[in-house]
PAROKOL-259804 format. One line per 3 residues: their letters; for each residue y, z, x of N, C-alpha, C. Coordinates in steps of 0.05 Angstrom, whole numbers, m for minus. Layout:
residues N
a> Y/Z/X/Y/Z/X/Y/Z/X  ...
end
This chain:
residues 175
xxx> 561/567/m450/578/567/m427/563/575/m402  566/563/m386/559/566/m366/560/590/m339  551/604/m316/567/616/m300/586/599/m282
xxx> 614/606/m283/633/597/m265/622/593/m237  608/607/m215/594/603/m194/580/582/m192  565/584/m221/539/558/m218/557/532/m228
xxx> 577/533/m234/601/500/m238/616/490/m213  617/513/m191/631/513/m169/607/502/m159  583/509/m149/562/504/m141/552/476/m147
xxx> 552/461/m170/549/440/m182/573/415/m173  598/427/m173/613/410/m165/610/406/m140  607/432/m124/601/425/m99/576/394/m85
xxx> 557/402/m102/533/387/m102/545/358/m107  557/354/m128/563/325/m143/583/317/m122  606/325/m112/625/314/m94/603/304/m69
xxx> 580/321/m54/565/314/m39/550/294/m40  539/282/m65/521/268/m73/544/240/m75  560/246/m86/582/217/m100/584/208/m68
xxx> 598/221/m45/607/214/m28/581/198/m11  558/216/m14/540/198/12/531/174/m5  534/169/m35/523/146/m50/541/128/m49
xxx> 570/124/m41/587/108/m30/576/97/m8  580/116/9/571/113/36/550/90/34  531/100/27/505/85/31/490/66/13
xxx> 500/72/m9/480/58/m29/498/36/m34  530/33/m42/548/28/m48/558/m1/m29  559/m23/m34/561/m39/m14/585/m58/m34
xxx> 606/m43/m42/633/m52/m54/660/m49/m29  668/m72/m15/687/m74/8/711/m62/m3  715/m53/m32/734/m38/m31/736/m7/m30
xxx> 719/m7/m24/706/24/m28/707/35/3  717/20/26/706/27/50/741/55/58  739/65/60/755/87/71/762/104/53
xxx> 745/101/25/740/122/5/731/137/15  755/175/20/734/198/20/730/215/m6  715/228/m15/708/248/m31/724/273/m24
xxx> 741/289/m37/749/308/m27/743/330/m41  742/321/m65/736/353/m87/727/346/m101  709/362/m126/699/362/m150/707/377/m167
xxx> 709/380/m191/710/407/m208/691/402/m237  685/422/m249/659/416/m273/675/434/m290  672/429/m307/679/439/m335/656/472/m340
xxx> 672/484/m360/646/504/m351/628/503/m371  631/477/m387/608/473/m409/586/449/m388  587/450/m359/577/423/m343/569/403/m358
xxx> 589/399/m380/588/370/m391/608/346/m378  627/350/m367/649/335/m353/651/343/m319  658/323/m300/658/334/m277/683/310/m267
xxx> 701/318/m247/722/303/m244/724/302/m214  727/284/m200/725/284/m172/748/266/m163  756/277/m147/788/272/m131/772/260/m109
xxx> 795/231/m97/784/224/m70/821/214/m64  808/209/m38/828/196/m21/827/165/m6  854/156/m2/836/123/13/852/117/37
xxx> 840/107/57/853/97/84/860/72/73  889/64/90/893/31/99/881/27/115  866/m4/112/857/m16/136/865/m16/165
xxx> 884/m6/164/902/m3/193/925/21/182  938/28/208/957/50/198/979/43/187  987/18/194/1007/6/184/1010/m6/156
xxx> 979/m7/141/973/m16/116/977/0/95  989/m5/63/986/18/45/953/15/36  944/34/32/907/26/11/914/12/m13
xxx> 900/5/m20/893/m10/m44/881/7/m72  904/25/m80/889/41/m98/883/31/m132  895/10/m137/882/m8/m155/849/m13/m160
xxx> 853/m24/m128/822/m35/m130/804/m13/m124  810/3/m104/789/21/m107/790/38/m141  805/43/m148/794/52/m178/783/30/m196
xxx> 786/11/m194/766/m8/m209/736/m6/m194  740/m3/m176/712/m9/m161/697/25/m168  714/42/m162/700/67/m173/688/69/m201
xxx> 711/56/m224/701/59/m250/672/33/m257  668/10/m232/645/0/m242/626/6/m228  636/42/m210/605/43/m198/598/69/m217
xxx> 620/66/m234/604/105/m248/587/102/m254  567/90/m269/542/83/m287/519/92/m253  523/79/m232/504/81/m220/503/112/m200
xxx> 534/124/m203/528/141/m191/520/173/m217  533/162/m231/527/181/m258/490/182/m254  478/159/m246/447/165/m245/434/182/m227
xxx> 449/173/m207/448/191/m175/449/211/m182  477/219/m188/484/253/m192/450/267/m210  453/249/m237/430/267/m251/405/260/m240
xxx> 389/248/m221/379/255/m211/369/272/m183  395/281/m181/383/298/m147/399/319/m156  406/325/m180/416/348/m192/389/367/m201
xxx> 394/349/m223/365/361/m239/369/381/m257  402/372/m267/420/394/m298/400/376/m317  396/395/m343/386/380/m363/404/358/m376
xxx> 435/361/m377/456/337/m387/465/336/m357  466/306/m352/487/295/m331/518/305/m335  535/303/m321/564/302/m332/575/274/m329
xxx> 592/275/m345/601/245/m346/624/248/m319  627/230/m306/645/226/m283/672/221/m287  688/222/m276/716/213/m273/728/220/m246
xxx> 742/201/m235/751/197/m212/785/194/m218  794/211/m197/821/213/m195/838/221/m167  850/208/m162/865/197/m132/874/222/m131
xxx> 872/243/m110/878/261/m91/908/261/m86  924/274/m95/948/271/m86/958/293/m59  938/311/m56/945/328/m43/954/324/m10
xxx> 938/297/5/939/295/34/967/278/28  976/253/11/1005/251/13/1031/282/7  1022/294/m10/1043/311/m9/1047/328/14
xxx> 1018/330/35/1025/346/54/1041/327/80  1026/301/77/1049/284/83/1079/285/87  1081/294/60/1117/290/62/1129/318/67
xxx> 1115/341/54/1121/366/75/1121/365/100  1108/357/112/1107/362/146/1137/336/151  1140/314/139/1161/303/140/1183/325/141
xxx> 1182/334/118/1210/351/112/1215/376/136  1196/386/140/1191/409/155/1199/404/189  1195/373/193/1206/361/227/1230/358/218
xxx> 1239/354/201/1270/336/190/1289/374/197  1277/387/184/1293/417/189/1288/429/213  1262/421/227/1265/434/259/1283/412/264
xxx> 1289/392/268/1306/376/282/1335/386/271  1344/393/251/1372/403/245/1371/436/255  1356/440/259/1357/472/276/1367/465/292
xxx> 1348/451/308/1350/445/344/1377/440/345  1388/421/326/1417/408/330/1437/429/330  1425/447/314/1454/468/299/1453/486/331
xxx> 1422/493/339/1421/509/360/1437/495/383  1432/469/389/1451/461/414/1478/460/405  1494/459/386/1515/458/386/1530/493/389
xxx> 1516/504/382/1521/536/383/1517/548/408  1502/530/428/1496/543/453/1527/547/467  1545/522/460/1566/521/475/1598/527/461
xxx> 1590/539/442/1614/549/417/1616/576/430  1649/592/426/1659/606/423/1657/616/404  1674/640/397/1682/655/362/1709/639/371
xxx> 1722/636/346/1746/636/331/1771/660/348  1797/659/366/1803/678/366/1789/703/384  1799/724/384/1785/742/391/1755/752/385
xxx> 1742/768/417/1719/760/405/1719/796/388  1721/807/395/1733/841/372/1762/848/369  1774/838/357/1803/839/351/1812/868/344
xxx> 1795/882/341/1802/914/332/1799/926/354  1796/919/374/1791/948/401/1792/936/419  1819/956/437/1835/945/458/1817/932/484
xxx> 1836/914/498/1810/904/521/1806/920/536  1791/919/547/1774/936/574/1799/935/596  1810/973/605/1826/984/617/1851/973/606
xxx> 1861/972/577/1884/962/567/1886/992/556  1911/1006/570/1917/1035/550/1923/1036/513  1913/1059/503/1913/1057/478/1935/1071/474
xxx> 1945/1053/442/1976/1074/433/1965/1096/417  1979/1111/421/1975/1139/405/1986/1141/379  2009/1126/366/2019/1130/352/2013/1106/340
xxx> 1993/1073/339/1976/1055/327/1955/1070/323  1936/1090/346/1915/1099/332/1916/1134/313  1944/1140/309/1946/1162/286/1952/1153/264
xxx> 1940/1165/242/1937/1160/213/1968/1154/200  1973/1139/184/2002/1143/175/2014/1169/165  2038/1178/172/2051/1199/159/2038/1219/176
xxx> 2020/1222/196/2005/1244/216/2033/1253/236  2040/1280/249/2057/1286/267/2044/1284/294  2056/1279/310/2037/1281/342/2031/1314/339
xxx> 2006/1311/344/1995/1335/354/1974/1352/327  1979/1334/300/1963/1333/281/1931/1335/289  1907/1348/278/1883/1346/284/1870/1336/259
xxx> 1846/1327/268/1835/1316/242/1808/1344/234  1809/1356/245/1793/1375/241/1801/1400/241  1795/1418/221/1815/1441/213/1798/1467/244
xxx> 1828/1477/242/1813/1504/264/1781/1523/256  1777/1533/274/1761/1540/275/1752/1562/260  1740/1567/234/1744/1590/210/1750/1576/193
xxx> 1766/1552/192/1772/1548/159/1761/1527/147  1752/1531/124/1734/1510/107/1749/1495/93  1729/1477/82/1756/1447/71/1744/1453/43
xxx> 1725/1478/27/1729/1480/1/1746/1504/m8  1767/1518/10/1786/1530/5/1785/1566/1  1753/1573/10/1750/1592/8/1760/1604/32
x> 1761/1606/54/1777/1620/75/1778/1610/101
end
């Protein structure tokens, strides 16, 4: 087994190498808006798996992810050579290529994420110009409206009742 650092390090290398051997060596028209985005290696660096992504020809186009994975799986042989040579591991890893899902999913989050600022915004303008229901404190009289004395005494209380015992006597009955 390998060190985990030195697999991170390796994948690093192989995603680097896969991507500029597209670029350059690689003269397959379906291959053109192929990026490399990640690698990962096994920690026996017998297997290595590399995620990419693909542009439409225009923005308005879906990519063609058919053909770019055919065109990837008949360039593995030549980049499997690449890799082991500007590597320089004693076993190559065998390649595999697998479509990136990650830049569509962030895709559709940031979709979802305008879709809920836009129902904020909405909820907020409609609330700018809303009232409460009724009163806006229904429990406490309006401003300079006199208070009843006998609504705010306790039931069964006599006028002139206190709610606090005189001064000396305690409420656990000792004196």
């Amino acid at each position: 087994m390998a060190d985990p650092a030195r697999a991170r390090r390796l994948a690093k290398r192989i995603a680097t190498i896969v991507a500029s051997t597209i670029e350059q060596q690689i003269k397959d028209p379906r291959l053109v808006g192929v990026t490399i985005t990640d690698a990962k290696v096994t920690a026996d660096l017998h297997d290595a798996t590399v995620y990419y992504t693909v542009l439409g020809r225009t923005l308005d186009d879906d990519p063609d992810y058919v053909g770019v994975a055919a065109a990837l799986e008949s360039a593995t042989g030549l980049l499997r050579t690449t890799v082991g040579a500007q590597t320089g591991v004693r076993f190559t890893p065998t390649l595999a290529f697998v479509r990136d899902t990650v830049p569509e999913s962030a895709h559709r989050m940031e979709e979802l994420l305008a879709a809920a600022r836009a129902a904020d915004a909405d909820l907020a303008r409609v609330r700018r110009g809303a009232t409460p229901a009724g009163d806006a404190d229904p429990y406490r009289p309006a401003p300079g409206a006199e208070a009843d004395p006998e609504f705010d005494a306790e039931p069964g209380a006599e006028p002139g009742d206190r709610d606090t015992p005189p001064a000396g006597d305690r409420f656990d009955g000792r004196g």
